[in-house]
SESESE-859464 format. One record per residue: x, y, z of N, C-alpha, C in turn; residue number from 0. Coordinates in steps of 0.02 Angstrom, whole numbers, plus 32768, in hexadecimal, padded with zeros to 4 digits. Last residue first. Example, Ala and Ser with C-alpha at 12.3 -4.5 7.8 and 13.67 -1.06 7.14 Angstrom:
residues 2
8282, 7F90, 8162, 82AC, 7FCB, 8165, 8285, 8002, 818A, 1 .
8294, 7EE4, 8186, 8267, 7F1F, 8186, 8294, 7F5B, 8186, 0 .
END
This chain:
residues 87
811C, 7BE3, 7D7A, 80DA, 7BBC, 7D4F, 80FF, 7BDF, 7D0B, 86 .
8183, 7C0F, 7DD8, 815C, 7BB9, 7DDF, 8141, 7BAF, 7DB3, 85 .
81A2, 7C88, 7D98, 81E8, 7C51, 7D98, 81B6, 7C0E, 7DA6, 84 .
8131, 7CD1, 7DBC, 8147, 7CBB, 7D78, 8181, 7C85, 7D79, 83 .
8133, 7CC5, 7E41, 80D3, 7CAC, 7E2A, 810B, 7C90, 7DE0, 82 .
818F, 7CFA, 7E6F, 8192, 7CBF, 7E7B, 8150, 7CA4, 7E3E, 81 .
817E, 7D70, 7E25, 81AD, 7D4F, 7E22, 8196, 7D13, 7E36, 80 .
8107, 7DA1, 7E78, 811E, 7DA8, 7E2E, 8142, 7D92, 7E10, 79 .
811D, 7D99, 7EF9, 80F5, 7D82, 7ECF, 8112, 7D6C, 7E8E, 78 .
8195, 7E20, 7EF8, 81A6, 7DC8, 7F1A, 816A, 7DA7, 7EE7, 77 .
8139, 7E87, 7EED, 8167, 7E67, 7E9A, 818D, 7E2F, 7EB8, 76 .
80FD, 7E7D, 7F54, 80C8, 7E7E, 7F03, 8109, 7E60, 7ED4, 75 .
8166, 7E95, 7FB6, 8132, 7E4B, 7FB5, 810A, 7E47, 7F61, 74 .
817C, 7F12, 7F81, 81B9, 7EDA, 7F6A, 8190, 7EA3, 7F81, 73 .
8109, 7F68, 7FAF, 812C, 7F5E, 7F5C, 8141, 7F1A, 7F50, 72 .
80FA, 7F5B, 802C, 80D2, 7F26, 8012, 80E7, 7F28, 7FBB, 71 .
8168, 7F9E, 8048, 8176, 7F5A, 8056, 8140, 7F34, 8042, 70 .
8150, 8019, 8010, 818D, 7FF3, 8014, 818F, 7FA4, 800F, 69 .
80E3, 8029, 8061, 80C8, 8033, 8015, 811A, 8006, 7FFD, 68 .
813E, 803B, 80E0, 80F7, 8007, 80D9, 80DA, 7FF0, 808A, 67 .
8161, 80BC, 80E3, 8182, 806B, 80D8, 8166, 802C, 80D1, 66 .
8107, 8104, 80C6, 8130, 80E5, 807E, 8146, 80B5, 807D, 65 .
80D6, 8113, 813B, 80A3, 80E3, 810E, 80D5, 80DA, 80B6, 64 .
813D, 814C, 818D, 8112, 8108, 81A1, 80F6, 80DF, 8160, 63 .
8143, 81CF, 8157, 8166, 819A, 812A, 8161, 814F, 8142, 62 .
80DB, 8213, 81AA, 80C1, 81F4, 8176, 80F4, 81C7, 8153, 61 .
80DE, 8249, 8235, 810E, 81F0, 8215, 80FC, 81D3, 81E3, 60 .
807D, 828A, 8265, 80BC, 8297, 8271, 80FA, 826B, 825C, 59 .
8018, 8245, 8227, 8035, 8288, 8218, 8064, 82AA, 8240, 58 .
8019, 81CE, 826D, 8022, 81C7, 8226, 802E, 821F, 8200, 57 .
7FFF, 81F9, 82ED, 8041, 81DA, 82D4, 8047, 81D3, 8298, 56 .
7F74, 8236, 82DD, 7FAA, 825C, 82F0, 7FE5, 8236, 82E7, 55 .
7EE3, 8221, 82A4, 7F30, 81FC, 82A0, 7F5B, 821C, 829D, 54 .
7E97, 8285, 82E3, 7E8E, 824E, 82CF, 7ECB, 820E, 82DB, 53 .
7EE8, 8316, 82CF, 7EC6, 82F0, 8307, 7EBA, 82AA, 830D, 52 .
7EE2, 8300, 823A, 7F2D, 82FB, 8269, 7F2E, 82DF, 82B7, 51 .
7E6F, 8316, 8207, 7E9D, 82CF, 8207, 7ECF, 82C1, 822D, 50 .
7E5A, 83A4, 8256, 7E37, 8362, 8254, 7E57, 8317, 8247, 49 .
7ECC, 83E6, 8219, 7ED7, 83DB, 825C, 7E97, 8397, 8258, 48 .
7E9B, 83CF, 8184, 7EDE, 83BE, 8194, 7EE0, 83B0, 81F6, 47 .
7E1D, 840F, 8175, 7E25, 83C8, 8176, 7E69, 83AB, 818B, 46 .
7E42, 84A1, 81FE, 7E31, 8485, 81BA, 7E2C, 8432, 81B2, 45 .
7E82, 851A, 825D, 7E4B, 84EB, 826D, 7E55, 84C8, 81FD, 44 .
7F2C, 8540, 8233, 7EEC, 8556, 8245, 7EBB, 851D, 8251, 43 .
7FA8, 852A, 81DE, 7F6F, 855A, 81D7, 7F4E, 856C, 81FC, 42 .
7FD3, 84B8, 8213, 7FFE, 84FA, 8240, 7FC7, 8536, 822C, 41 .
7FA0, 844D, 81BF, 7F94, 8459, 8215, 7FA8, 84A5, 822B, 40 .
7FBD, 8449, 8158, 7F90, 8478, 8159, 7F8C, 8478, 81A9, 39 .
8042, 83E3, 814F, 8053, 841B, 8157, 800C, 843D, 813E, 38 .
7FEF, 8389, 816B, 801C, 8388, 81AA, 8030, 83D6, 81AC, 37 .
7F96, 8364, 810C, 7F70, 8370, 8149, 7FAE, 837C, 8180, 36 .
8018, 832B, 80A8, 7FDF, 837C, 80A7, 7FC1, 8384, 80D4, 35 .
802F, 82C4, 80F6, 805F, 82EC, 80E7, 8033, 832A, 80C5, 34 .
7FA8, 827C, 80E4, 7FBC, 8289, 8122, 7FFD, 82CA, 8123, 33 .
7F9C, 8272, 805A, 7F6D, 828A, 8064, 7F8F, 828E, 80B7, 32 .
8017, 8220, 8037, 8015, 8262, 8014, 7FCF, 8280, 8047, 31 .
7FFC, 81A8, 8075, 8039, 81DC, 8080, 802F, 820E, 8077, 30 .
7F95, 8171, 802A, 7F7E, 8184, 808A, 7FC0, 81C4, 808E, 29 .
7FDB, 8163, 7FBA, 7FAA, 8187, 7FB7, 7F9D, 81B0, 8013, 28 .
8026, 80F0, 7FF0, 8045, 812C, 7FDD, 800D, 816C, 7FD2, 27 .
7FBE, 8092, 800B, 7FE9, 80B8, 8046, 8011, 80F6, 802B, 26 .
7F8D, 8076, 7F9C, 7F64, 808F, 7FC9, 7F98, 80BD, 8006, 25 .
7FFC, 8026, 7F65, 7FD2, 8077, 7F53, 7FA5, 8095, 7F77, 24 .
7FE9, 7FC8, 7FB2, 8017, 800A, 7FAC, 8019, 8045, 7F9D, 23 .
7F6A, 7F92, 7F98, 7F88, 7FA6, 7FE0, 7FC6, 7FD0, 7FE5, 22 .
7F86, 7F68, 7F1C, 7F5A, 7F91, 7F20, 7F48, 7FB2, 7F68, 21 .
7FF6, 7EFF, 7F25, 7FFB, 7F4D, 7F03, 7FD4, 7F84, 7EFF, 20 .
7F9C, 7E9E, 7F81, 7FDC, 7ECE, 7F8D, 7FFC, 7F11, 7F70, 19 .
7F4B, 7E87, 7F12, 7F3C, 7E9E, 7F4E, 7F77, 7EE9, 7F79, 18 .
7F95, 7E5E, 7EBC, 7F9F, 7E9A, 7E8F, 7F70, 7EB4, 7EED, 17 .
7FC0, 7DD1, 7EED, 7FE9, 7E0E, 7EE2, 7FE0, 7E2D, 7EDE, 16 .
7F45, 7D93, 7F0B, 7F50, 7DBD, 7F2E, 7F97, 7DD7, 7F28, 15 .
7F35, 7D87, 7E5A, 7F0B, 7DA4, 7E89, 7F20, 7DB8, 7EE3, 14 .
7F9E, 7D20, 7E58, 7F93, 7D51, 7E29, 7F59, 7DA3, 7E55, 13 .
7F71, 7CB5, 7EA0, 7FC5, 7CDA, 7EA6, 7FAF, 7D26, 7E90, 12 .
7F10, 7C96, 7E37, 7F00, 7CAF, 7E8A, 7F3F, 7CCC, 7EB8, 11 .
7F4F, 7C76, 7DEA, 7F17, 7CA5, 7DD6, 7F0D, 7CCA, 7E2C, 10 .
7F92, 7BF5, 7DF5, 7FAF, 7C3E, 7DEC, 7F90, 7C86, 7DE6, 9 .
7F39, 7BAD, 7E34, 7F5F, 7BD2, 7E53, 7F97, 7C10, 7E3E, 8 .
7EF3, 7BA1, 7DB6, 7EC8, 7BB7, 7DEC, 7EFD, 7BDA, 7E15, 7 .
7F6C, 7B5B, 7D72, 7F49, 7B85, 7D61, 7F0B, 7BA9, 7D8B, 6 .
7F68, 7ACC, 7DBE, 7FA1, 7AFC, 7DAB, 7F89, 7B47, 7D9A, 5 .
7EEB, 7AA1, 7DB9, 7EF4, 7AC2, 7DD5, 7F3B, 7AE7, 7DD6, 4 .
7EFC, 7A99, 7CFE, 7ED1, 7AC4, 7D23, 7ED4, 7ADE, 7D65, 3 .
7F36, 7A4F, 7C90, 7F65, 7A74, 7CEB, 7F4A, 7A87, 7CF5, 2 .
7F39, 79D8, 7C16, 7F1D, 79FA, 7C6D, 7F49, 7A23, 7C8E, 1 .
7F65, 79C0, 7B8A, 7F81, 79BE, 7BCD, 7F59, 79EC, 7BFB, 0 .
END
């Protein structure tokens, strides 16, 4: 029995899920690295005021990017689900 393209699309389901999970992590990571550049600001000149300068809303709103790491989570495990309940 054939299903090949059956099988292409799950592969390719497959692939931009873990996108998404790899965009989360990315954002939780961005979190952690803005939430340390927020609190070195009050130090003094350093990489912290530099980033902060930079992207000043994201260090003043780093939980911006959890919710984000949030919401591309539950699209990765939406995937995940649907990709397994169809094939």
């Amino acid at each position: 029995m054939y299903n090949g393209p059956a099988r292409l699309i799950s592969a390719e389901g497959a692939n931009v899920a873990n996108i998404f999970l790899l965009f989360a992590f990315l954002c939780i990571v961005a979190n952690f690295v803005f939430s340390t550049a927020n609190l070195m600001v009050a130090d003094g000149p350093n990489w912290g005021s530099k980033v902060c300068s930079a992207a000043r809303s994201f260090c003043e709103n780093p939980q911006q990017l959890l919710y984000a790491a949030v919401a591309l989570g539950c699209l990765w495990l939406l995937m995940k689900f649907v990709s397994a309940v169809r094939y």
